[in-house]
N, CA, C and O atoms as a GROMACS GRO file, in nm:
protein
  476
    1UNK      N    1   2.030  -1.645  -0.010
    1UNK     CA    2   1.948  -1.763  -0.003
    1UNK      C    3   1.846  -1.759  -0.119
    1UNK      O    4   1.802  -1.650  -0.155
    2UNK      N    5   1.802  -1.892  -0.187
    2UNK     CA    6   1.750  -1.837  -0.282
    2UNK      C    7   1.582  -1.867  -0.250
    2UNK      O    8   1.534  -1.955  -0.180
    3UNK      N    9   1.529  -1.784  -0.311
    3UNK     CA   10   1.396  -1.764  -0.311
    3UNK      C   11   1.343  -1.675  -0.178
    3UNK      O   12   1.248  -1.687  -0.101
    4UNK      N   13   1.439  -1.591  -0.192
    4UNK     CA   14   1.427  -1.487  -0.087
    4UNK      C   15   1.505  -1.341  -0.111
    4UNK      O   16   1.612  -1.318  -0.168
    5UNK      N   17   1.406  -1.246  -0.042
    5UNK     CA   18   1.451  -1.093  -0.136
    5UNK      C   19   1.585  -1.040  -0.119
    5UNK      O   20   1.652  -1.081  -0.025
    6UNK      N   21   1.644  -0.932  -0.222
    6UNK     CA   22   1.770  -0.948  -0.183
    6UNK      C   23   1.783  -0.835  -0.154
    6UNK      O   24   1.895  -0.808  -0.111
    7UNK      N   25   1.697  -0.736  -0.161
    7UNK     CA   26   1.653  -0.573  -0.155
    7UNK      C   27   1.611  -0.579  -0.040
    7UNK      O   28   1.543  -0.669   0.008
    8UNK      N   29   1.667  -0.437   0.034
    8UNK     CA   30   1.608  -0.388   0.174
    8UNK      C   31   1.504  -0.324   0.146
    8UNK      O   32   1.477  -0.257   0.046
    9UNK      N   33   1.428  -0.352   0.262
    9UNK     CA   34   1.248  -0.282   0.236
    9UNK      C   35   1.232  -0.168   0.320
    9UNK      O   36   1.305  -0.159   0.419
   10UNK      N   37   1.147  -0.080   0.295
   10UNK     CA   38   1.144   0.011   0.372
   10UNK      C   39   1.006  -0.024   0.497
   10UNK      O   40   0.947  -0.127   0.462
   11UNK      N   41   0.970   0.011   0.574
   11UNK     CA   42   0.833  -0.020   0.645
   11UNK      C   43   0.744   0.131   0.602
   11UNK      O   44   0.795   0.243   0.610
   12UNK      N   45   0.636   0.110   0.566
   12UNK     CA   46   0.536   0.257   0.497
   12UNK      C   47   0.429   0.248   0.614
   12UNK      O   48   0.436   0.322   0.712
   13UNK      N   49   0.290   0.115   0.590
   13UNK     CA   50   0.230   0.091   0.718
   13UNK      C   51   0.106   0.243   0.589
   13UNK      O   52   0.068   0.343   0.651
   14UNK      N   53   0.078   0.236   0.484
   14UNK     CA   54   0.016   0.325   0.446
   14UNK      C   55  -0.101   0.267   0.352
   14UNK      O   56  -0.078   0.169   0.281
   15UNK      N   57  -0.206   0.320   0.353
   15UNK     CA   58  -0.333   0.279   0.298
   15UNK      C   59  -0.300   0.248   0.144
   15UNK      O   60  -0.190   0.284   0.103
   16UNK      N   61  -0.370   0.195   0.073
   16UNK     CA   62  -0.332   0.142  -0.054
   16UNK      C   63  -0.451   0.062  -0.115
   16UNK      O   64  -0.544   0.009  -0.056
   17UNK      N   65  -0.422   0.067  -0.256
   17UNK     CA   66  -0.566  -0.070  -0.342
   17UNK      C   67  -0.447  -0.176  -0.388
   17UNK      O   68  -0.326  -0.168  -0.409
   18UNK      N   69  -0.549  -0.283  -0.393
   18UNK     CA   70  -0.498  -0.402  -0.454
   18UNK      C   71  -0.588  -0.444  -0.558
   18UNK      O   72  -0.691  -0.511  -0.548
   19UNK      N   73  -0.529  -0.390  -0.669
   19UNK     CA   74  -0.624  -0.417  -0.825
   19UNK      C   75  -0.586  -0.591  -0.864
   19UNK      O   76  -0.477  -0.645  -0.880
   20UNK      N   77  -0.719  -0.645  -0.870
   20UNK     CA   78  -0.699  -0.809  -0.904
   20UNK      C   79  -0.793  -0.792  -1.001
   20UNK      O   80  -0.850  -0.687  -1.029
   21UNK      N   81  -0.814  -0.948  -1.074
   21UNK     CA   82  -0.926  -0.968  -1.170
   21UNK      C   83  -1.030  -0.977  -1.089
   21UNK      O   84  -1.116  -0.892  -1.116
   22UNK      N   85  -1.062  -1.063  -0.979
   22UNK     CA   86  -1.143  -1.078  -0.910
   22UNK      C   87  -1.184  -0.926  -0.855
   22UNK      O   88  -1.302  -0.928  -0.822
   23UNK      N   89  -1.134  -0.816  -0.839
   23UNK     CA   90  -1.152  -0.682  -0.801
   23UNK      C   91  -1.070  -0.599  -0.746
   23UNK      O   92  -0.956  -0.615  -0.789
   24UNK      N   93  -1.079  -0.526  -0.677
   24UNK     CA   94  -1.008  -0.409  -0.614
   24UNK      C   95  -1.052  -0.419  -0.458
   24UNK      O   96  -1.152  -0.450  -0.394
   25UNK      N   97  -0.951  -0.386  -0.440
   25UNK     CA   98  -0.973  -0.382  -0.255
   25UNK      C   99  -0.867  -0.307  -0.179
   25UNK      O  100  -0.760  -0.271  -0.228
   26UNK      N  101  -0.907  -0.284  -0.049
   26UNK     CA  102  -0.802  -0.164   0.016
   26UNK      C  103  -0.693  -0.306   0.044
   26UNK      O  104  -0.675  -0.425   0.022
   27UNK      N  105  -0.635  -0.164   0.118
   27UNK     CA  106  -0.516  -0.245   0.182
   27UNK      C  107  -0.434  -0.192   0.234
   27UNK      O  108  -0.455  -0.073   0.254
   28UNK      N  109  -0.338  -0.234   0.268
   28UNK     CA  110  -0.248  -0.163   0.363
   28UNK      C  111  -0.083  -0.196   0.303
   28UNK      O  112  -0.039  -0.310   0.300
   29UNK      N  113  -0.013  -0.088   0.263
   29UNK     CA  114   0.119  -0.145   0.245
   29UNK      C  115   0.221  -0.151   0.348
   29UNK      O  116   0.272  -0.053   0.402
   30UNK      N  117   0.249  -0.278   0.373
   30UNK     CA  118   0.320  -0.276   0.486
   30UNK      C  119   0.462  -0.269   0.492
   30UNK      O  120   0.530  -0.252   0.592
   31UNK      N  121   0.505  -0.289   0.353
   31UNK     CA  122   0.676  -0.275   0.384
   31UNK      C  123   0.669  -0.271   0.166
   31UNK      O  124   0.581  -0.306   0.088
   32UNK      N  125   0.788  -0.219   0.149
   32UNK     CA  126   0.810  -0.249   0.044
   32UNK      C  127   0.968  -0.201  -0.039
   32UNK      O  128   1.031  -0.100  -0.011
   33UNK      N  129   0.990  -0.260  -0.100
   33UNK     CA  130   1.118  -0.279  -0.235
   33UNK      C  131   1.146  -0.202  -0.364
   33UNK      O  132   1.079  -0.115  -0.420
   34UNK      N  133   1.255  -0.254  -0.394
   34UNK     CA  134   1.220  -0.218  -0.561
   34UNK      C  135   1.169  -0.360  -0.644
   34UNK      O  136   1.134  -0.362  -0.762
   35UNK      N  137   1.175  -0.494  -0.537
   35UNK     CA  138   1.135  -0.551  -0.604
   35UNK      C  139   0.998  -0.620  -0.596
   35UNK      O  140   0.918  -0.664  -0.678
   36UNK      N  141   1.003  -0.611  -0.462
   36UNK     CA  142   0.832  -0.625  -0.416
   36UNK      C  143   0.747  -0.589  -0.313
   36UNK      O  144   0.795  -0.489  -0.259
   37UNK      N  145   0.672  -0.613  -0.273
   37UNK     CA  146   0.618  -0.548  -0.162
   37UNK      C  147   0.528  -0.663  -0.037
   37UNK      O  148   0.503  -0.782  -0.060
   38UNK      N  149   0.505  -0.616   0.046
   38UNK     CA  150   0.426  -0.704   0.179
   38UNK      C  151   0.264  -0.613   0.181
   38UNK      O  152   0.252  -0.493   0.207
   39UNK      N  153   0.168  -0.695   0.150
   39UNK     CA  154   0.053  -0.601   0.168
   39UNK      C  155  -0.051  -0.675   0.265
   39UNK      O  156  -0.050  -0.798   0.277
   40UNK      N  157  -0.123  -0.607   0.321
   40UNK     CA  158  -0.237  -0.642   0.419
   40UNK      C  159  -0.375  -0.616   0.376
   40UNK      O  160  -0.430  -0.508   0.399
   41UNK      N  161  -0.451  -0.745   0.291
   41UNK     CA  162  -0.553  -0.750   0.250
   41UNK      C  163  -0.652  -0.648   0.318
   41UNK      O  164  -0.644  -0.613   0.436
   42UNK      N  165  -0.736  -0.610   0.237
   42UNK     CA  166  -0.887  -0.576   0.360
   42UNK      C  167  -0.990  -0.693   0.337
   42UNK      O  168  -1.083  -0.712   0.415
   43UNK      N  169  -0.972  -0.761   0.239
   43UNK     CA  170  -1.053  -0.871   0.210
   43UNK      C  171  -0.999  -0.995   0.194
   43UNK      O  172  -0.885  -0.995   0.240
   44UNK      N  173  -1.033  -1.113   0.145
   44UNK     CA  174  -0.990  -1.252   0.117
   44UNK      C  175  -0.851  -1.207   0.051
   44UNK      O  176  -0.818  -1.104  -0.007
   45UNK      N  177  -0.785  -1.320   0.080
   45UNK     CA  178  -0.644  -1.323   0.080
   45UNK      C  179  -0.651  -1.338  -0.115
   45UNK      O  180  -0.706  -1.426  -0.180
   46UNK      N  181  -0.587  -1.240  -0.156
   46UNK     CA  182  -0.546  -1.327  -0.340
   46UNK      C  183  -0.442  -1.478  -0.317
   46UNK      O  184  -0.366  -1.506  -0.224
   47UNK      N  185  -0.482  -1.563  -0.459
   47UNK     CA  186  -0.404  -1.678  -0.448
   47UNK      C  187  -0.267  -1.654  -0.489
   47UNK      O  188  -0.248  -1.547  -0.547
   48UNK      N  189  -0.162  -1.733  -0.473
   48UNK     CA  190  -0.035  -1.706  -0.518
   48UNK      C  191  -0.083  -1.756  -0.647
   48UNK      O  192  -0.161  -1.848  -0.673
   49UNK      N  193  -0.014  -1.669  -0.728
   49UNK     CA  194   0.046  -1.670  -0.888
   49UNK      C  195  -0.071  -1.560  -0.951
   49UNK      O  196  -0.060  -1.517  -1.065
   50UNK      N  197  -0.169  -1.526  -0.872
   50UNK     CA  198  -0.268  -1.388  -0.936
   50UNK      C  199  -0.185  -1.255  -0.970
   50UNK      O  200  -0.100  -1.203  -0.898
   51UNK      N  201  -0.221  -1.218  -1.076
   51UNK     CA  202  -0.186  -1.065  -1.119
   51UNK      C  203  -0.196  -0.976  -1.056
   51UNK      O  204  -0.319  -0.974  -1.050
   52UNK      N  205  -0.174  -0.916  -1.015
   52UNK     CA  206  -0.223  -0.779  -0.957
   52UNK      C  207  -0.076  -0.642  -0.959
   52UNK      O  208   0.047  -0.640  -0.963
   53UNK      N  209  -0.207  -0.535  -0.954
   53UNK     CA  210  -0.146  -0.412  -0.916
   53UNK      C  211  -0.145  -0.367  -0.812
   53UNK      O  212  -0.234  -0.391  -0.731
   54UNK      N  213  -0.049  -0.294  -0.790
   54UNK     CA  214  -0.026  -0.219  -0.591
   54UNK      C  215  -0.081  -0.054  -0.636
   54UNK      O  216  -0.053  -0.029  -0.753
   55UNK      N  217  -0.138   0.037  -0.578
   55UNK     CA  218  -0.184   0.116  -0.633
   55UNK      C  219  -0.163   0.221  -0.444
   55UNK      O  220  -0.227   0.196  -0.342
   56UNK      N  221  -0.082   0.303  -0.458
   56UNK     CA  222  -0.046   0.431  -0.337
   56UNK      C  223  -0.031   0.535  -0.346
   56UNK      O  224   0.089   0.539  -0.317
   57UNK      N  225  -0.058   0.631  -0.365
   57UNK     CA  226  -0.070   0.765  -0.369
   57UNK      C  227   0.018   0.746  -0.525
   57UNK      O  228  -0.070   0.709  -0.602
   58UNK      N  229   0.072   0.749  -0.557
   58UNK     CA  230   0.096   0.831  -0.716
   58UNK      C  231   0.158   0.709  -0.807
   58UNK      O  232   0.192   0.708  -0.926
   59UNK      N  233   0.158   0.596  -0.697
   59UNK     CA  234   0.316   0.476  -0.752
   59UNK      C  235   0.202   0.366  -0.787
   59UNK      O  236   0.097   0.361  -0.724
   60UNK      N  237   0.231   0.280  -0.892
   60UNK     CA  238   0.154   0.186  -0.952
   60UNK      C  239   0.284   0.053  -0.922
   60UNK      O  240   0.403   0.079  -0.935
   61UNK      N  241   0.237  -0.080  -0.882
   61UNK     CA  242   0.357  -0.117  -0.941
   61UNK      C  243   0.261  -0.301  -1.003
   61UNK      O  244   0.168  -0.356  -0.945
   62UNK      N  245   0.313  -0.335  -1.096
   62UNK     CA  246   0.249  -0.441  -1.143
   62UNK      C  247   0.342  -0.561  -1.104
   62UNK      O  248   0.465  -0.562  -1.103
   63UNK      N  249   0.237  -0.682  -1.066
   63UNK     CA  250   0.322  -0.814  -1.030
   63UNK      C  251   0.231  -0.917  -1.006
   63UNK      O  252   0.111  -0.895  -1.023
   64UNK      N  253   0.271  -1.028  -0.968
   64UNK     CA  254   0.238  -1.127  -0.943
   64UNK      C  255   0.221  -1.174  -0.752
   64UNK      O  256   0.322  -1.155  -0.683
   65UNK      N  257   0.126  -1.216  -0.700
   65UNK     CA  258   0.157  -1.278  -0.556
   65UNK      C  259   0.234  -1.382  -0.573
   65UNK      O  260   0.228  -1.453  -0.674
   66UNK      N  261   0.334  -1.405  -0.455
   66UNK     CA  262   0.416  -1.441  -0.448
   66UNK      C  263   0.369  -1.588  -0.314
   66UNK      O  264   0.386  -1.709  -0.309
   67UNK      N  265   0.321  -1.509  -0.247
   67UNK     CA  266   0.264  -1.595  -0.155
   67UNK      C  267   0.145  -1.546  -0.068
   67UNK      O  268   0.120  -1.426  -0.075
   68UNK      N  269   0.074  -1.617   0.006
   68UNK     CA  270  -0.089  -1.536   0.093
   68UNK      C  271  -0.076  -1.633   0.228
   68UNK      O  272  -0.099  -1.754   0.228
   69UNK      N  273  -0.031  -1.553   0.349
   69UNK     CA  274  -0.030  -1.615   0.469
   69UNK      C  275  -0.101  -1.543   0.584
   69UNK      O  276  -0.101  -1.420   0.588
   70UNK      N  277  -0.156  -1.613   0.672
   70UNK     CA  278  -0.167  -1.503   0.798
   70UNK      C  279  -0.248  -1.386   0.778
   70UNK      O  280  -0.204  -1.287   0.836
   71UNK      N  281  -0.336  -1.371   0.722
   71UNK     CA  282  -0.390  -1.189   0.648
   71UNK      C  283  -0.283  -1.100   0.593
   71UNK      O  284  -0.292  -0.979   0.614
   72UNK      N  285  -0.177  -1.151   0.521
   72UNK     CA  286  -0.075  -1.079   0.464
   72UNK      C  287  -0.054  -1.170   0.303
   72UNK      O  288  -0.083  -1.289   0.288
   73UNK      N  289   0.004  -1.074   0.192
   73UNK     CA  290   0.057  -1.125   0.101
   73UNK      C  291   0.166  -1.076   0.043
   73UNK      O  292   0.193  -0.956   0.055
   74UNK      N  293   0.242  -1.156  -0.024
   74UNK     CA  294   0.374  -1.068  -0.095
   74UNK      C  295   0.382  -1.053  -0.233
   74UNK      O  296   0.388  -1.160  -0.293
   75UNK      N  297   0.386  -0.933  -0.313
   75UNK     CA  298   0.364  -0.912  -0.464
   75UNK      C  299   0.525  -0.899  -0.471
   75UNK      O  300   0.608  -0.862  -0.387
   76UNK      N  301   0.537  -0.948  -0.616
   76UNK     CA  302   0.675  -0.982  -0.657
   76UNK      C  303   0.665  -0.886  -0.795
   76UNK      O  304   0.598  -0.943  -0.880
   77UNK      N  305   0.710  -0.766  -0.835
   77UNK     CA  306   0.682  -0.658  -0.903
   77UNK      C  307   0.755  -0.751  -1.072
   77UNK      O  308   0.860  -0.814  -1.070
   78UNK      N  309   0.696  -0.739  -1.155
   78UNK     CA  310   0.712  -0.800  -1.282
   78UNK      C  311   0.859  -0.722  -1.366
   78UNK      O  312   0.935  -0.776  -1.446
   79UNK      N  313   0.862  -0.571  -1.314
   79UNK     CA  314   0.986  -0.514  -1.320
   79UNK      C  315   0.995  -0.392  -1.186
   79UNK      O  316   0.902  -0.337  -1.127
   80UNK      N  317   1.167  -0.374  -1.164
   80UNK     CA  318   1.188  -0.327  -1.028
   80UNK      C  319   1.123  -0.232  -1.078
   80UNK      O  320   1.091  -0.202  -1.192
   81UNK      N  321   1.103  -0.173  -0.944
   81UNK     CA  322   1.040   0.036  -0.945
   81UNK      C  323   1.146   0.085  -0.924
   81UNK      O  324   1.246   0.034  -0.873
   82UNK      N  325   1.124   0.219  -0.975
   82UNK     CA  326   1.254   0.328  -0.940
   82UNK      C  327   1.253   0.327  -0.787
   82UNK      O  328   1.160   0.332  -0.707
   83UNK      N  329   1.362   0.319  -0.775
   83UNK     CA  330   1.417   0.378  -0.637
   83UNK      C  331   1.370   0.508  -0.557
   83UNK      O  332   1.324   0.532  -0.446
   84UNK      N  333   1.409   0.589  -0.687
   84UNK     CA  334   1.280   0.733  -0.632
   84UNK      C  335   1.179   0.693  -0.600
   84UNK      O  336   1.157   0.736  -0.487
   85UNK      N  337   1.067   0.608  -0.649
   85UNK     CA  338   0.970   0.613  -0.605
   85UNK      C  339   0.935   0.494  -0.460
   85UNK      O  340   0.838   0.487  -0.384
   86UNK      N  341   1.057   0.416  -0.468
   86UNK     CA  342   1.013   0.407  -0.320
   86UNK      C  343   1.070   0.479  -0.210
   86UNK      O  344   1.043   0.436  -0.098
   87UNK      N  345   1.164   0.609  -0.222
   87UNK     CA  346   1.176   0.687  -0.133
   87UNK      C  347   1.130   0.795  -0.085
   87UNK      O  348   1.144   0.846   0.026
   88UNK      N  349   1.029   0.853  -0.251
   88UNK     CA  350   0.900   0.870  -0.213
   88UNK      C  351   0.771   0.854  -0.103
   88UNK      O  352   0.720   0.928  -0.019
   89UNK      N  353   0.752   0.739  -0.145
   89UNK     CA  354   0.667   0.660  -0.046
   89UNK      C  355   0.708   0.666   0.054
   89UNK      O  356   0.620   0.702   0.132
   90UNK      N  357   0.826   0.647   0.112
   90UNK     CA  358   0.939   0.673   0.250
   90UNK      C  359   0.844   0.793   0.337
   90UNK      O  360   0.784   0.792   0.445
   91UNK      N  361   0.863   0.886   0.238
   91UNK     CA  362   0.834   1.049   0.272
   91UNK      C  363   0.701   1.031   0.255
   91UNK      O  364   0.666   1.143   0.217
   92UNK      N  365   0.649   0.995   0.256
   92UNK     CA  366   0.451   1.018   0.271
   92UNK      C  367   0.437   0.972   0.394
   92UNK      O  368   0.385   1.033   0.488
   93UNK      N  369   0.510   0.803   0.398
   93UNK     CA  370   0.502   0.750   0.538
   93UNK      C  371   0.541   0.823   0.635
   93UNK      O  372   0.508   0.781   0.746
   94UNK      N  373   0.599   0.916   0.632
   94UNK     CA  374   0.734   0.954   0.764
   94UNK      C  375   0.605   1.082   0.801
   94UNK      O  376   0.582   1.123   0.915
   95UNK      N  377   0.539   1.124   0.690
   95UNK     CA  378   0.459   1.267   0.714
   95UNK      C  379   0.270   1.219   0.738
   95UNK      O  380   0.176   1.292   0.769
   96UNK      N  381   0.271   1.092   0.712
   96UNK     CA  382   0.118   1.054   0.651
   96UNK      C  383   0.054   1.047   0.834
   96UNK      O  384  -0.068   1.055   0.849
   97UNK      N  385   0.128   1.036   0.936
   97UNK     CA  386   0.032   1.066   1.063
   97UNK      C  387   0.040   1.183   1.071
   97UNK      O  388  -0.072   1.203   1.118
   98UNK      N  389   0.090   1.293   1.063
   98UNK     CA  390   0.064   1.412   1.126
   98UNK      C  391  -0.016   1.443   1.014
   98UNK      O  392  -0.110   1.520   1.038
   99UNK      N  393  -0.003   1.400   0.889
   99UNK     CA  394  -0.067   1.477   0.784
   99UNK      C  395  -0.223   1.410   0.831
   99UNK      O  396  -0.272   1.479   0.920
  100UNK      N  397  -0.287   1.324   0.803
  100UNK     CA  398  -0.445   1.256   0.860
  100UNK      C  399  -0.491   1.316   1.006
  100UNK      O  400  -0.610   1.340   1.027
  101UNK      N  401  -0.415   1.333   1.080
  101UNK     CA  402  -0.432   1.410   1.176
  101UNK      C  403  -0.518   1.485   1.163
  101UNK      O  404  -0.636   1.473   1.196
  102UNK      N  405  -0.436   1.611   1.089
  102UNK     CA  406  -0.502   1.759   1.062
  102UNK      C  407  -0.626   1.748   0.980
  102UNK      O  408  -0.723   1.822   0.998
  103UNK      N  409  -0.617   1.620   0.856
  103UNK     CA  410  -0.727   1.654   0.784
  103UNK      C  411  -0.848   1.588   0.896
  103UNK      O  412  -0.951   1.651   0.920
  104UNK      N  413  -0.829   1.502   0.937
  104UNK     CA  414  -0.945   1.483   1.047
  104UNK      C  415  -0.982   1.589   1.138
  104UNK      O  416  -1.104   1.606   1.131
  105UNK      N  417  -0.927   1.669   1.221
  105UNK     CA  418  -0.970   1.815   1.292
  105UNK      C  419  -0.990   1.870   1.188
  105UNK      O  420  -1.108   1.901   1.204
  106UNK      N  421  -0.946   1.928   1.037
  106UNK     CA  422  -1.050   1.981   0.956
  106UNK      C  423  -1.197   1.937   0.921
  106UNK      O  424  -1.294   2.011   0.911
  107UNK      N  425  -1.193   1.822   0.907
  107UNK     CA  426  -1.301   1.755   0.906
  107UNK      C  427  -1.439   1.780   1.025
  107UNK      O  428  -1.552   1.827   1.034
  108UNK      N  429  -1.317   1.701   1.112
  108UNK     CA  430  -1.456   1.794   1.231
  108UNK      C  431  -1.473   1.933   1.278
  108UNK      O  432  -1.573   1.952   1.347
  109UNK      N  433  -1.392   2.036   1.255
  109UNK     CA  434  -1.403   2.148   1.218
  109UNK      C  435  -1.549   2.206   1.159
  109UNK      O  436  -1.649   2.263   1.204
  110UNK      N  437  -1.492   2.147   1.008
  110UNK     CA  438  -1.578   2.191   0.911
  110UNK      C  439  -1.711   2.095   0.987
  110UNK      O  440  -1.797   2.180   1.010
  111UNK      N  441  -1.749   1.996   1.022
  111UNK     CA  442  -1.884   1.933   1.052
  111UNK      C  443  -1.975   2.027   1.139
  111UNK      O  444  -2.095   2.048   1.121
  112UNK      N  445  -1.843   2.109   1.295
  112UNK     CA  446  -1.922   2.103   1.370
  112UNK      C  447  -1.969   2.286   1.335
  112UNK      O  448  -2.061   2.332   1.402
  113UNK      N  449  -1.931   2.337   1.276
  113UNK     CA  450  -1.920   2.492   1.154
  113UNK      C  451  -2.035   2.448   1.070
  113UNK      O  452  -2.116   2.537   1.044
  114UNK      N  453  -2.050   2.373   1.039
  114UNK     CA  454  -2.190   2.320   0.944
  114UNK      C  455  -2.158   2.277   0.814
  114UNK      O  456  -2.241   2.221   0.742
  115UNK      N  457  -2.023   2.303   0.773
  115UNK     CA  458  -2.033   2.328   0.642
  115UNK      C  459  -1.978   2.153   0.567
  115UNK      O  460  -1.945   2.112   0.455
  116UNK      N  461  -1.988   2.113   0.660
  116UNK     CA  462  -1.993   1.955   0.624
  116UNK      C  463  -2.108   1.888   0.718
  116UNK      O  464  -2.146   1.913   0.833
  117UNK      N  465  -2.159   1.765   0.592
  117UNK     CA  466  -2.251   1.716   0.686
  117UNK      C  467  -2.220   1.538   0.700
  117UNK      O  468  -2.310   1.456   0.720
  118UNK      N  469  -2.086   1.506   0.685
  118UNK     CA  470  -1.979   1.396   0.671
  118UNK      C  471  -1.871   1.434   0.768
  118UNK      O  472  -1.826   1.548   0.771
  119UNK      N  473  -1.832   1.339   0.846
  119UNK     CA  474  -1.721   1.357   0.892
  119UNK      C  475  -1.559   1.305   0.862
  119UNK      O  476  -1.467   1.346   0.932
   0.00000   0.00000   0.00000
């Protein structure tokens, strides 16, 4: 169908920035491609046709919004990403709850030990 993706997405559900002109902001990646991705603003929705970068642990990917609905938007990547690197991302997702887990009981660990005064 046209104007619709032709790439299977993976679901990640992993913290992330959304670099715009207007600024940078978190976000959440909620599914993504080699050719684009689904992200969950933390702030005002970007307009469709804005620039932006997706920015996740090591993977950059540059594009355009595609569309802004519902507190969600879709970036349409200006060229695909390697495949590695979204199976990458796969593997952060699959490990990224048990992994936050632990660093949080380190965290409060270390707070209630003294040796942090942040949790």
């Amino acid at each position: 169908m046209p104007g619709r993706r032709g790439d299977a997405r993976v679901r990640l559900h992993l913290p992330a920035r959304l670099v715009l002109l207007s600024g940078t902001q978190q976000c959440i990646l909620e599914d993504l491609s080699v050719t684009g991705a689904a992200i969950i603003p933390q702030g005002p929705l970007p307009a469709p046709g804005a620039s932006a970068i997706l920015m996740c642990e090591h993977i950059e990917g540059f594009g355009m919004i595609r569309w802004a609905r519902h507190g969600r938007c879709g970036l349409m990547f200006d060229e695909k990403m390697p495949l590695p690197n979204v199976i990458a991302l796969r593997h952060v997702a699959d490990s990224y709850e048990v992994t936050e887990r632990e660093r949080n009981l380190e965290r409060a660990r270390a707070w209630v030990q003294g040796r942090s005064k942040i949790l």
